[in-house]
Backbone atoms as SQL, in Angstrom:
CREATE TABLE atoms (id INTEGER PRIMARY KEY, chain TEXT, resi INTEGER, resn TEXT, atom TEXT, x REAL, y REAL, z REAL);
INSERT INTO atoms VALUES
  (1, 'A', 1, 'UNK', 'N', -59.693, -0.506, 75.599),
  (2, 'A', 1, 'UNK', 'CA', -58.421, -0.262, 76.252),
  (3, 'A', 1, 'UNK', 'C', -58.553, -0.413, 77.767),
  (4, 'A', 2, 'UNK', 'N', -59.902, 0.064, 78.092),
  (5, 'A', 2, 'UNK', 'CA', -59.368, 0.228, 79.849),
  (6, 'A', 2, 'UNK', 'C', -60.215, -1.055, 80.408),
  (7, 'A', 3, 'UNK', 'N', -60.590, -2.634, 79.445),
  (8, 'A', 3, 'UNK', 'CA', -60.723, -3.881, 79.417),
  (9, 'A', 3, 'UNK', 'C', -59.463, -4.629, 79.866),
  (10, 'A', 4, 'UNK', 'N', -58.334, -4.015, 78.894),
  (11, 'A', 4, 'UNK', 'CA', -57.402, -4.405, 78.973),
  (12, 'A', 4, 'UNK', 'C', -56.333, -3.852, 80.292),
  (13, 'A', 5, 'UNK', 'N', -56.508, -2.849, 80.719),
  (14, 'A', 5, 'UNK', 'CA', -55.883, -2.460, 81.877),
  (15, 'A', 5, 'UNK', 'C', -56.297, -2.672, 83.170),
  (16, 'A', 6, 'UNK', 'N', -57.681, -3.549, 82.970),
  (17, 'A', 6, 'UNK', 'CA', -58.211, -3.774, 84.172),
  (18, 'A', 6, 'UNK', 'C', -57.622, -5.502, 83.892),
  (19, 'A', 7, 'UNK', 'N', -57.499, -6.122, 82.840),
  (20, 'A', 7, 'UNK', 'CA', -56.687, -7.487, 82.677),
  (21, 'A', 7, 'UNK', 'C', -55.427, -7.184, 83.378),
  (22, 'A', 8, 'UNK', 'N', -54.585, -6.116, 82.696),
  (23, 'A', 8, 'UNK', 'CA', -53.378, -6.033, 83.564),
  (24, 'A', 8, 'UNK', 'C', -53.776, -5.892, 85.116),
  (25, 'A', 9, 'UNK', 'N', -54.092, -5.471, 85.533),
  (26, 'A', 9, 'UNK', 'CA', -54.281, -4.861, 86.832),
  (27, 'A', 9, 'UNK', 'C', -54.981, -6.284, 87.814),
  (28, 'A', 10, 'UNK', 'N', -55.587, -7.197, 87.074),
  (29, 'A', 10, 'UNK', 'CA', -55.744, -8.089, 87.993),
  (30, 'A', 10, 'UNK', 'C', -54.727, -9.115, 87.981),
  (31, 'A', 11, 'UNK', 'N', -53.930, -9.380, 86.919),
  (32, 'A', 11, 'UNK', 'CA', -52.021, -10.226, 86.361),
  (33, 'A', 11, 'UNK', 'C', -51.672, -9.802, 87.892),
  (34, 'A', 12, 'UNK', 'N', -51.206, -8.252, 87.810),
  (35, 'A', 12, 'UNK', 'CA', -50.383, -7.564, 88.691),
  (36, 'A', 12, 'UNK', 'C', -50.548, -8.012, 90.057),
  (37, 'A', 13, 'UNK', 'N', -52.015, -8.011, 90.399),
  (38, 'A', 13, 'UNK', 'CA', -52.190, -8.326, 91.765),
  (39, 'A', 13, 'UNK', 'C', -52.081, -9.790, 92.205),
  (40, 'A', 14, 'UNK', 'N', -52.100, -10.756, 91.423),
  (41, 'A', 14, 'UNK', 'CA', -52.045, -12.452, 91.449),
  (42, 'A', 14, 'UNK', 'C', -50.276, -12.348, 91.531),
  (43, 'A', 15, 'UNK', 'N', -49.255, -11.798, 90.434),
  (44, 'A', 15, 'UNK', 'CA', -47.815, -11.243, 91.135),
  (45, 'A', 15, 'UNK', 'C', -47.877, -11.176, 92.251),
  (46, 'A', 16, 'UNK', 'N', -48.228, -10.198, 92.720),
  (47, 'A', 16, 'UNK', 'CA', -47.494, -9.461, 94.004),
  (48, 'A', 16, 'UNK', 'C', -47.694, -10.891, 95.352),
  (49, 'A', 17, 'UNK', 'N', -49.688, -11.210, 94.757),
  (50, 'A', 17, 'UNK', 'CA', -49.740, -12.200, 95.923),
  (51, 'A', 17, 'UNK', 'C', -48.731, -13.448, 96.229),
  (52, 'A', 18, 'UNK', 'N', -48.286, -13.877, 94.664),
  (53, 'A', 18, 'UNK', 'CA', -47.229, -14.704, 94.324),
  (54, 'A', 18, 'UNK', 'C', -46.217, -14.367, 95.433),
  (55, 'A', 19, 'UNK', 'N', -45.590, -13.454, 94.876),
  (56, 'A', 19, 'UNK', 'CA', -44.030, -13.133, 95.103),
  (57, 'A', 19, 'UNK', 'C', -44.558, -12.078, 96.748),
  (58, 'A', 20, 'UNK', 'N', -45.273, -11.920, 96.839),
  (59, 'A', 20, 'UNK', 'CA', -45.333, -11.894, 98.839),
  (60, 'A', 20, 'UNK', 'C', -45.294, -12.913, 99.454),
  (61, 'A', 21, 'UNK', 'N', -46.038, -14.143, 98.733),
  (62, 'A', 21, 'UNK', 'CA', -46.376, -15.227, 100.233),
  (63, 'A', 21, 'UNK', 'C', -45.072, -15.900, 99.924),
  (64, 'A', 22, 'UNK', 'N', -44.738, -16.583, 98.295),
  (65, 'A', 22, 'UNK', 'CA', -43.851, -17.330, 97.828),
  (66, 'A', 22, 'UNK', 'C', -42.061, -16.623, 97.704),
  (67, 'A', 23, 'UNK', 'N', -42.498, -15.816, 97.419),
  (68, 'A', 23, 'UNK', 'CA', -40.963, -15.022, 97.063),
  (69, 'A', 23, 'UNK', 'C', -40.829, -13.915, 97.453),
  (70, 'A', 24, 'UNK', 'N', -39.609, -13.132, 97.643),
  (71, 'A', 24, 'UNK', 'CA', -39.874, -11.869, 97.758),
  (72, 'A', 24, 'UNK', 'C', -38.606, -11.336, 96.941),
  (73, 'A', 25, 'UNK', 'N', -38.963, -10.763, 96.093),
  (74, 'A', 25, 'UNK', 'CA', -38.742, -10.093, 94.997),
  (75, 'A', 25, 'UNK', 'C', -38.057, -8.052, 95.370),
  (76, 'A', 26, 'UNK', 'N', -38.223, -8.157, 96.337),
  (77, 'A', 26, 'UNK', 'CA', -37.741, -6.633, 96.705),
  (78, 'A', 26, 'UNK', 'C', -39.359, -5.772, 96.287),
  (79, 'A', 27, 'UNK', 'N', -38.295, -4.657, 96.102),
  (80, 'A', 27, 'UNK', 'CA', -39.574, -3.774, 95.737),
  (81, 'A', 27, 'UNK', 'C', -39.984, -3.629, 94.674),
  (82, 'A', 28, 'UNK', 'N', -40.176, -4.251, 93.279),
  (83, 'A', 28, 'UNK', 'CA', -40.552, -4.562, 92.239),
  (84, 'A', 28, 'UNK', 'C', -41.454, -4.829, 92.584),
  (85, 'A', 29, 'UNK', 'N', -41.876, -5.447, 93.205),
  (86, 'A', 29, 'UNK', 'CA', -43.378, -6.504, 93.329),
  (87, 'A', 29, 'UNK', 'C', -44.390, -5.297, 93.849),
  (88, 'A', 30, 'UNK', 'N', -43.707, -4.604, 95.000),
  (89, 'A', 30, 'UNK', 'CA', -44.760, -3.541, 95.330),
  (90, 'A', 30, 'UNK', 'C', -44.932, -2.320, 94.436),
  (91, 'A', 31, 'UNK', 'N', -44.309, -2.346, 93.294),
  (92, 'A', 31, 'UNK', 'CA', -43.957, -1.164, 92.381),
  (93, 'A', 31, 'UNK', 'C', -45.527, -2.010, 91.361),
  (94, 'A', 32, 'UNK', 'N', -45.615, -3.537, 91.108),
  (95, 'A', 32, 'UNK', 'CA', -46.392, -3.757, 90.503),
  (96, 'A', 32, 'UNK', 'C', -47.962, -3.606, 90.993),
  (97, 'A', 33, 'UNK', 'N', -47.696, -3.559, 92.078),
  (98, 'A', 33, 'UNK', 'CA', -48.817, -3.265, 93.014),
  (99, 'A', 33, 'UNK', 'C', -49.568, -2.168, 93.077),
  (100, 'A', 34, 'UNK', 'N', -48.832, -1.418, 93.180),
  (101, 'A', 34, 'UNK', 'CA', -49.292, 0.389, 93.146),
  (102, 'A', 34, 'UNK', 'C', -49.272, 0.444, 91.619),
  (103, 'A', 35, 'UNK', 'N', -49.415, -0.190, 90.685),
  (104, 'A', 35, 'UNK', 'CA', -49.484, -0.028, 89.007),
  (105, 'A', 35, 'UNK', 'C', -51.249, -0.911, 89.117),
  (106, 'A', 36, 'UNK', 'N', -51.223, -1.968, 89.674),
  (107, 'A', 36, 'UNK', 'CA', -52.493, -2.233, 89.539),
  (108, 'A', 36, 'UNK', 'C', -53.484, -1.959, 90.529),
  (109, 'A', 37, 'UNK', 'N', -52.869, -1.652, 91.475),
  (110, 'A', 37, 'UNK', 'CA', -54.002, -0.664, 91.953),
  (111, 'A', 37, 'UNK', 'C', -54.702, 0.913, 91.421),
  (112, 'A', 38, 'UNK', 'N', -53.426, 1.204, 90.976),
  (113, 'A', 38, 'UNK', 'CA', -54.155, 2.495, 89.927),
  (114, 'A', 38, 'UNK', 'C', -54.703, 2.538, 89.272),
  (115, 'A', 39, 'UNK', 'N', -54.409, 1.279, 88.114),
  (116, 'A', 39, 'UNK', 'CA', -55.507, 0.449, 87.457),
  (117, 'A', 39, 'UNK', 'C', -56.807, 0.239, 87.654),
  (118, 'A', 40, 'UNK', 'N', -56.859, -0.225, 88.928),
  (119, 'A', 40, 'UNK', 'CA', -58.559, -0.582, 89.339),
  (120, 'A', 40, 'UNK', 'C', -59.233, 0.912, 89.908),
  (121, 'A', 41, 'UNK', 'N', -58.229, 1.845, 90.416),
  (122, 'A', 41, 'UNK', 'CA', -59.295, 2.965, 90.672),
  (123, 'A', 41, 'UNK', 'C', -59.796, 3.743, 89.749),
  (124, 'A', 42, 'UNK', 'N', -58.692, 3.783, 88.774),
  (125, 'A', 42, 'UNK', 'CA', -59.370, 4.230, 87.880),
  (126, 'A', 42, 'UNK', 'C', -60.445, 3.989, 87.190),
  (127, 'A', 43, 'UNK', 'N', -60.255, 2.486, 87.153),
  (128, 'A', 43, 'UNK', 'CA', -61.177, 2.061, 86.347),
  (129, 'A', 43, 'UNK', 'C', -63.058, 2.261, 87.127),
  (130, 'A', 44, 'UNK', 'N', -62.784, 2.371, 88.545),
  (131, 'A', 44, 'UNK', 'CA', -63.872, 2.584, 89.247),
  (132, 'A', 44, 'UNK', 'C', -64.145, 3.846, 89.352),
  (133, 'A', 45, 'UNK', 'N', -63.504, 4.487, 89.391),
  (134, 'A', 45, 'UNK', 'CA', -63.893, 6.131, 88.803),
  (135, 'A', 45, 'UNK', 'C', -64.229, 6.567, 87.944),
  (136, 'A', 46, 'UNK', 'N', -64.440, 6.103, 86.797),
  (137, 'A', 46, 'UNK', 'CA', -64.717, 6.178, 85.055),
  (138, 'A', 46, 'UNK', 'C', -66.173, 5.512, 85.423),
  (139, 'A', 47, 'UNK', 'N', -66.611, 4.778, 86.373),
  (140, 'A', 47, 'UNK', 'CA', -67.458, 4.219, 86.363),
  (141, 'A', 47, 'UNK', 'C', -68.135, 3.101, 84.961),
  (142, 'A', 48, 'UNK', 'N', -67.791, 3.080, 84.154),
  (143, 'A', 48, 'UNK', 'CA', -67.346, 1.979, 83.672),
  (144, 'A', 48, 'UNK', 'C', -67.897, 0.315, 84.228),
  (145, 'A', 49, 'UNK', 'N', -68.368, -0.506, 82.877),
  (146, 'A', 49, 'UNK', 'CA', -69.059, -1.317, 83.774),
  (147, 'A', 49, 'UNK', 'C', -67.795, -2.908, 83.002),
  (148, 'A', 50, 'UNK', 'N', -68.055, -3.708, 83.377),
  (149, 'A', 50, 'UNK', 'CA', -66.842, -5.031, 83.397),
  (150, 'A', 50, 'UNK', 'C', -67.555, -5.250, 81.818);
């Protein structure tokens, strides 16, 4: 499971880079942002290896 949330969590951040440089999407994009960033801390706090 937290394989897969670290998959989401890197989607999320290739988004945001998308829709910052290319589009801007409002605040959705930064809503996806702070979803995959939570993602990755967590996942670095679990210590947890790739």
């Amino acid at each position: 499971m937290s394989s897969l949330l670290y998959n989401i969590a890197i989607v999320l951040i290739i988004m945001w880079l998308i829709g910052y440089f290319g589009f801007h999407f409002g605040g959705l994009i930064h809503i996806l942002l702070v979803i995959a960033l939570v993602s990755v801390i967590l996942r670095l706090i679990q210590g947890r290896k790739l």
